[in-house]
RODO-2510 file (C-alpha; in nm, 4 decimals, decimal comma):
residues 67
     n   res          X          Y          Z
     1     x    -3,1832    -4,2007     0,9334
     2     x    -2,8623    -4,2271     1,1122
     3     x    -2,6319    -3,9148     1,0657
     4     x    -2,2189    -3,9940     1,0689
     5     x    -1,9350    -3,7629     1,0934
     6     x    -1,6137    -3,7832     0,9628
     7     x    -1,2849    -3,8028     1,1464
     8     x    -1,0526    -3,5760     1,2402
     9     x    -0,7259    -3,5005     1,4141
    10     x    -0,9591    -3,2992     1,6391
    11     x    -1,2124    -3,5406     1,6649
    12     x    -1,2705    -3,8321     1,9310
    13     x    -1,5091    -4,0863     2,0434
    14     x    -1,5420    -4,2080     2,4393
    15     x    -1,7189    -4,5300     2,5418
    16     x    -2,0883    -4,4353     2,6822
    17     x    -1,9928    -4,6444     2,9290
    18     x    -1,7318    -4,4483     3,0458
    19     x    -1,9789    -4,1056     3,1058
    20     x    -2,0826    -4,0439     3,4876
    21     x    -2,4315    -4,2012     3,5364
    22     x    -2,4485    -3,8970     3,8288
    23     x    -2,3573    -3,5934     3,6400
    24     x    -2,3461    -3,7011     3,2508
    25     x    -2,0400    -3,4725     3,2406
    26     x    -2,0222    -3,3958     2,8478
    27     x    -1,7581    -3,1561     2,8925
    28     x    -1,5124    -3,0675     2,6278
    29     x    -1,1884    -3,2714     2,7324
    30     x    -1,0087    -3,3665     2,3899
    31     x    -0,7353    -3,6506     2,4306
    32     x    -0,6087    -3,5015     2,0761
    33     x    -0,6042    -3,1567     2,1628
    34     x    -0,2198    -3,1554     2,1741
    35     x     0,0321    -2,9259     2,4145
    36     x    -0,1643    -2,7547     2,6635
    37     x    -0,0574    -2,3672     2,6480
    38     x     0,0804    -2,2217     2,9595
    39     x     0,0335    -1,8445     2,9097
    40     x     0,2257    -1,6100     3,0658
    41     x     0,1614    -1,3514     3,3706
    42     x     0,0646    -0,9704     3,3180
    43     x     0,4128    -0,8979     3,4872
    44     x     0,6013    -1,1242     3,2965
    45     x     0,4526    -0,9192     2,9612
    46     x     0,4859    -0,5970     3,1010
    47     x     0,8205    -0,6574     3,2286
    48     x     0,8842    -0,8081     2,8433
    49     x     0,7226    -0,4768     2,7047
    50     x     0,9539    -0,2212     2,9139
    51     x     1,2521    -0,4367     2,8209
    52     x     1,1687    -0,3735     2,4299
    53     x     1,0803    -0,0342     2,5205
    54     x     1,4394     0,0418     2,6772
    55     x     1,5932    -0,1660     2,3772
    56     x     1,4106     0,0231     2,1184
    57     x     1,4953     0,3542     2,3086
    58     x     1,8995     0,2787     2,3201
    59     x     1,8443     0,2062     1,8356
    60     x     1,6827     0,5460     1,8128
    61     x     1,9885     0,7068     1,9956
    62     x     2,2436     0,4807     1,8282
    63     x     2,0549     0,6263     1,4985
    64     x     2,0127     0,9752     1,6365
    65     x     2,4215     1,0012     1,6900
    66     x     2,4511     0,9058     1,3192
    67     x     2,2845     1,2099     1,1837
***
C-alpha cells in the first residue's frame, strides 16, 4: 500500500532526478521556507541591552524627581 501526504505551504517535492547520484544529499533545503533570518551579533544585543539599560535608568530618575 502506497502511503500519500498532503500538501503544505511547508511542503515540497524535487525531481529524483535532480538528487546527486554521488552523495544522495537529502538535506533539508525548502524552496518555501520564506525570508531567511539574519540574526544579530552578541555586540549588537549587548550594545541594544546597555542602551535600554541607560534609557530605563534616565524614567526612574525622571519618576524619582516627581516624588
Amino acid at each position: 500500500m502506497e502511503e500519500t501526504f498532503a500538501d503544505s505551504p511547508k511542503s515540497w517535492s524535487v525531481d529524483a532526478s535532480t538528487i546527486s547520484q554521488m552523495t544522495f544529499d537529502l538535506s533539508v533545503k525548502n524552496p518555501n521556507g520564506g525570508e531567511e533570518i539574519t540574526h544579530r551579533s552578541p555586540e549588537e544585543i549587548m550594545d541594544e541591552i546597555a542602551a535600554l539599560d541607560a534609557e530605563s535608568v534616565e524614567v526612574l530618575a525622571n519618576i524619582r524627581s516627581l516624588l
